[in-house]
N, C-alpha and C positions, 0 to 999 in steps of 0.2 A: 466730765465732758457733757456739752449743752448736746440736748436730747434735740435733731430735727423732727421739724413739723411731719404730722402722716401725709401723707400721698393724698386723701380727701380734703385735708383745712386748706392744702397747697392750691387743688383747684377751687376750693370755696376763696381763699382770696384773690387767686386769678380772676375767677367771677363777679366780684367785690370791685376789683380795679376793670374791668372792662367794662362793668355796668356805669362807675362813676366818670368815666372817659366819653363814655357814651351819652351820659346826660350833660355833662359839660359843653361837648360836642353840637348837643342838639340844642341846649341854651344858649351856645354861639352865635348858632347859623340861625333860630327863631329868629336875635335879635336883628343881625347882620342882613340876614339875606331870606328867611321864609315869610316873613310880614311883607316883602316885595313881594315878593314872584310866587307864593306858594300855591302848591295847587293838591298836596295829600297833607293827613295827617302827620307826616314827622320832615320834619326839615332836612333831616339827611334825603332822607329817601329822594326828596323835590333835587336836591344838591347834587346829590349822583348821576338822577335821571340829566340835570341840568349841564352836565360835565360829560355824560357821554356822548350829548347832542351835539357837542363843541367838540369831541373827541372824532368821533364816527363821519366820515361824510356822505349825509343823509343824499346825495343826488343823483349818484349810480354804483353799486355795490359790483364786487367783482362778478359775481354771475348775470346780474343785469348788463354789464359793461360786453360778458362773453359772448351774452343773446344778442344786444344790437350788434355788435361787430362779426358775428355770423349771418346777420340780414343784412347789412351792407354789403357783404362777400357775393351773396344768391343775387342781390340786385347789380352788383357793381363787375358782374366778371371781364376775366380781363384785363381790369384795369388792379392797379397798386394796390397791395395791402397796406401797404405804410398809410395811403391813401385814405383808408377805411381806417386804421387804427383813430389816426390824426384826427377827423372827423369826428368820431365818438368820444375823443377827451374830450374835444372842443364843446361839442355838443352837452355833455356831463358837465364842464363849468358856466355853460350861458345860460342850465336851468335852475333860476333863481329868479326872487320875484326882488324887489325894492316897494318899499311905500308910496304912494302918490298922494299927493291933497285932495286933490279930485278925482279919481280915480280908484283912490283903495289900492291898488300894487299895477306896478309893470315891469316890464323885461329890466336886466338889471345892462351896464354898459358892461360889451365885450368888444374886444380886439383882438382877432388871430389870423390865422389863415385861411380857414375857409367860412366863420363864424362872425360876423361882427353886427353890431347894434349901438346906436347911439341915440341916445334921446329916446322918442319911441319910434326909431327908424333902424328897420334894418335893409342891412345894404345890398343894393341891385347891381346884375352885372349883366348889361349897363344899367346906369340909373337915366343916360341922357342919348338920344340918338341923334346926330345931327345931321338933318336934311335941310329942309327949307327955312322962311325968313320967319313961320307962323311956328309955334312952339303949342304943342296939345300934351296936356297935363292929367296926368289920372294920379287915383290917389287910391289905396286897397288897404281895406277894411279886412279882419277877418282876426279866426283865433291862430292855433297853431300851425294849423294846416297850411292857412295864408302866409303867417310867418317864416313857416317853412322846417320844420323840427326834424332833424336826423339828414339833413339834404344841405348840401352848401350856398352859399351866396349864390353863385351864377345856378341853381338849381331851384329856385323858389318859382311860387306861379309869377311873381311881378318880373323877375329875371325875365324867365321862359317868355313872358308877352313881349318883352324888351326885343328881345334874340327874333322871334316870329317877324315884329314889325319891322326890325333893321333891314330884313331880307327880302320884306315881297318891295318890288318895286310901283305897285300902283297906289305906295301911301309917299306922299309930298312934304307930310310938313316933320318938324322936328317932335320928336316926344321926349316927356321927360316922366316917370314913373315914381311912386314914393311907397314903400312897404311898411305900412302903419299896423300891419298885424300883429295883433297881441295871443302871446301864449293864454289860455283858461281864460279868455273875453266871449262875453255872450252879444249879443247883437246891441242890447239897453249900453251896455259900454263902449262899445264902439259907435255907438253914435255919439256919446257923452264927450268921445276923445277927437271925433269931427267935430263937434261943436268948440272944443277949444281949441284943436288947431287951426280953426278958420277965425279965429283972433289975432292970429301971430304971422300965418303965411299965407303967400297969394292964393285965389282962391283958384281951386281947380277947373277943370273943362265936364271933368266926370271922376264921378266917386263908386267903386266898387266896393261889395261887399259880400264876402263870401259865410255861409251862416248852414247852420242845421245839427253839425256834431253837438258841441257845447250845447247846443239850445237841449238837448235831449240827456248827454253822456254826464254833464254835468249836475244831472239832478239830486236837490229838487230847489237849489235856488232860484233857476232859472221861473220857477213857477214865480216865484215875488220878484224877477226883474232885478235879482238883488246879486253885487259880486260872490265870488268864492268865498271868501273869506271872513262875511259879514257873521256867523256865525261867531266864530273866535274872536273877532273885534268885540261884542258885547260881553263875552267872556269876557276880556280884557278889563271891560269897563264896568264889570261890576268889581273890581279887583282879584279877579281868578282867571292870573295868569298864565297861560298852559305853556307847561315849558316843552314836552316831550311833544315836539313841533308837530309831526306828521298826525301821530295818533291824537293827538286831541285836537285837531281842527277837525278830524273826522265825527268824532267825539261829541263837537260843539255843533256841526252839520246837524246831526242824528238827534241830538238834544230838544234845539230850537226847529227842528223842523219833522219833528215824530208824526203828527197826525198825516203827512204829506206823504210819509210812504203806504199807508194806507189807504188812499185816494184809487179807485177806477182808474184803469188806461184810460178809458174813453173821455173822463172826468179832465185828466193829464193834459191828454193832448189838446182839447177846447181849449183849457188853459194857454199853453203854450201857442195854440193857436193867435187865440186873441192877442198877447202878449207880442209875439213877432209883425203881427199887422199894426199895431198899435206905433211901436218903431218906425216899422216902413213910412205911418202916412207920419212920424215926427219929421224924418228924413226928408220925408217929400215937401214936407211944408218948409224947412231948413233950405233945401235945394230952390226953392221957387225967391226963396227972400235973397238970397247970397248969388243965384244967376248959373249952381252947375247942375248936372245932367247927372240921379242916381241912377245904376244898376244891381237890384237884385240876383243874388246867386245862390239857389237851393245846393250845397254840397252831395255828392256821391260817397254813402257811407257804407263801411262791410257789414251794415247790421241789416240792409234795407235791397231789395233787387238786385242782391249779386250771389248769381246761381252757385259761383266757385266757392262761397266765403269757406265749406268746411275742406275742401281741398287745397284752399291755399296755403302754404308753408308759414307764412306770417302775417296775415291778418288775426283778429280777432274774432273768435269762433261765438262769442257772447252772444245774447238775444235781448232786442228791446224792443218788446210787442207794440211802446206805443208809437215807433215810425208807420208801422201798417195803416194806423189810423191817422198820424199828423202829415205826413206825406204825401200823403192822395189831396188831401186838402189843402196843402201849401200848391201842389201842383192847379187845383182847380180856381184860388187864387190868382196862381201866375198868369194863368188863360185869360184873364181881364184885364192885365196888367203890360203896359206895351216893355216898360221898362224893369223885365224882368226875365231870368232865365234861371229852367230849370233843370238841373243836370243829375238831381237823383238815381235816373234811368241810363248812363252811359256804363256800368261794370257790366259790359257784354258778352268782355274776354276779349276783346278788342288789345287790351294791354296784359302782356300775357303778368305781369306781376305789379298791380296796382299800388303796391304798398309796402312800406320801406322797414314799418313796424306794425303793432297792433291796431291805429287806426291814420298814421300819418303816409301822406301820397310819396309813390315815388317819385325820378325824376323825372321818367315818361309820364307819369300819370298828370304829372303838374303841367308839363308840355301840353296836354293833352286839353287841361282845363284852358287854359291861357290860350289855346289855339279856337274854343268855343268861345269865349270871351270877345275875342278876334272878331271871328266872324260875328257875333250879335252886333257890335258899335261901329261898322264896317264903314257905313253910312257918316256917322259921326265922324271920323277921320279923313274921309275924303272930300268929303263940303267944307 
């Protein structure tokens, strides 16, 4: 009778066949697929990572899904939970970006119920009011906040201005509004995307722009003027393709831009300083050639003049020393400036809950903005 193998040659050749499975494996995928996309040492490893990113959906994770849909509840009472649930898918599938040619990414096209975006517009409710035979046309600039993130269609600031103006009766003519806000746009991009939509559509009466989160929260590209994603694009283009999507755009941030966290607040905010005025007079000169009317809008952030921020239930408790400094000086800008408004200074406690999640307005709070807006172009509306 044949004598079996001992118990150790047994796991030495198991060893033997796992190893040669293993480099088979990994001469595959070299060939096939890590000379593409690789971005570690062993192609499996690139492979796996690259397959759980396809696997997993990177865009709200079930505890993330549980936190917003408990602050929609604090902010929404009352009314449906179905309401709130609905809301926070919708909202977890519109956050996605798409490629632009000029632009480097924008909101990607949604269709739902309380969510939608087409092109780089998202939808107002109303978008058109009809009163009189004159039609006055705004156009709103901004990132998320503008866009309106965690808040429905008829809940955005461009809505709420819509709803405001239907109702006072001392405005005459028709308006028609257009929500151009982009998710993670810094102000250099929303100019970039008024310069090319005043290619293609009528041109407006007045252009808003609501600015200051991003310009700070987003650091430190904002320092170079440059999109979010300009890091991981050169990545890209040297051929070190980052597959494991979130972590290595952070990755590539942090790489291409190391000396910049090291930089002085005081250093920061000059920066930033210059950089947002340098916009503004692009804008202005853009405005004087094409015939509309810009308005600046310094945003109200929980990082900056609001007493409640470590009481409130849902804002963000974070700190970013350099609003103390770029703040004061956006505001003493704005003092010279006819065509500007600044709203840093309204978290009074005026609205007893500002904010819907960590730095996005609620729907009073958007009301609230839209209703200063209002009032600044008041003039404008009724001449």
């Amino acid at each position: 009778m044949e004598k079996k193998p001992s118990l150790s040659k047994r796991l030495f050749y198991y060893l033997l066949v796992c190893l040669l499975c293993f480099f088979i494996a990994e001469a595959i995928l070299s060939i096939t697929f890590h000379y593409k996309y690789g971005n570690n040492k062993l192609a499996i490893t690139d492979f796996f990572i690259s397959a759980k990113s396809r696997l997993v959906n990177p865009k709200l994770s079930r505890q993330e899904a549980e936190v917003q849909l408990r602050y929609q509840q604090l902010i929404r009472k009352g009314e449906s939970d179905e309401q709130s649930k609905l809301l926070v898918q919708e909202m977890a599938a519109a956050n996605a970006f798409e490629f632009d040619p000029w632009l480097q990414f924008r909101n990607i096209d949604v269709a739902s119920k309380y969510v939608n975006t087409n092109g780089f517009i998202r939808k107002s409710i109303p978008s058109f009011v009809a009163k009189g035979t004159d039609t006055f046309r705004i156009w709103f600039f901004g990132g998320s906040t503008m866009w309106g993130f965690n808040v429905a269609d008829d809940e955005t600031i461009p809505s709420k201005f819509a709803q405001r103006y239907r109702t006072a009766d001392r405005y005459k003519k028709s308006l028609e509004v257009v929500n151009y806000g982009a998710r993670a746009y810094i102000s250099f991009q929303e100019m970039k995307l008024l310069q090319d939509r005043l290619l293609y559509q009528q041109t407006p009466h007045l252009v808003v722009f609501l600015d200051g989160l991003n310009e700070v929260v987003s650091f430190p590209t904002p320092l170079h003027r440059e999109p979010l994603y300009t890091g991981f694009m050169r990545e890209y283009f040297k051929g070190n393709f980052p597959l494991a999507r979130g972590k290595n755009i952070n990755d590539s941030i942090t790489k291409f831009y190391t000396r910049d966290h090291h930089l002085p607040a005081t250093e920061v905010a000059n920066i930033l300083l210059s950089n947002y005025m340098l916009t503004t007079d692009a804008v202005t000169q853009t405005a004087k050639a094409y015939g509309f009317t810009p308005l600046f809008v310094w945003q109200p952030v929980p990082y900056y003049n609001y007493p409640n921020q470590l009481k409130d239930p849902i804002c963000d408790k974070d700190s970013f020393p350099v609003y103390k400094l770029l703040s004061p000086a956006i505001e003493a800008k704005f003092k010279k400036m006819n065509n500007s408004l600044y709203l840093a200074n309204i978290l009074d406690g005026t609205v007893r809950l500002p904010f819907i999640d960590r730095v996005h307005y609620s729907p009073e709070m958007n009301e609230v903005i839209a209703d200063r807006i209002l009032q600044k172009i008041d003039s404008l509306l009724i001449n």
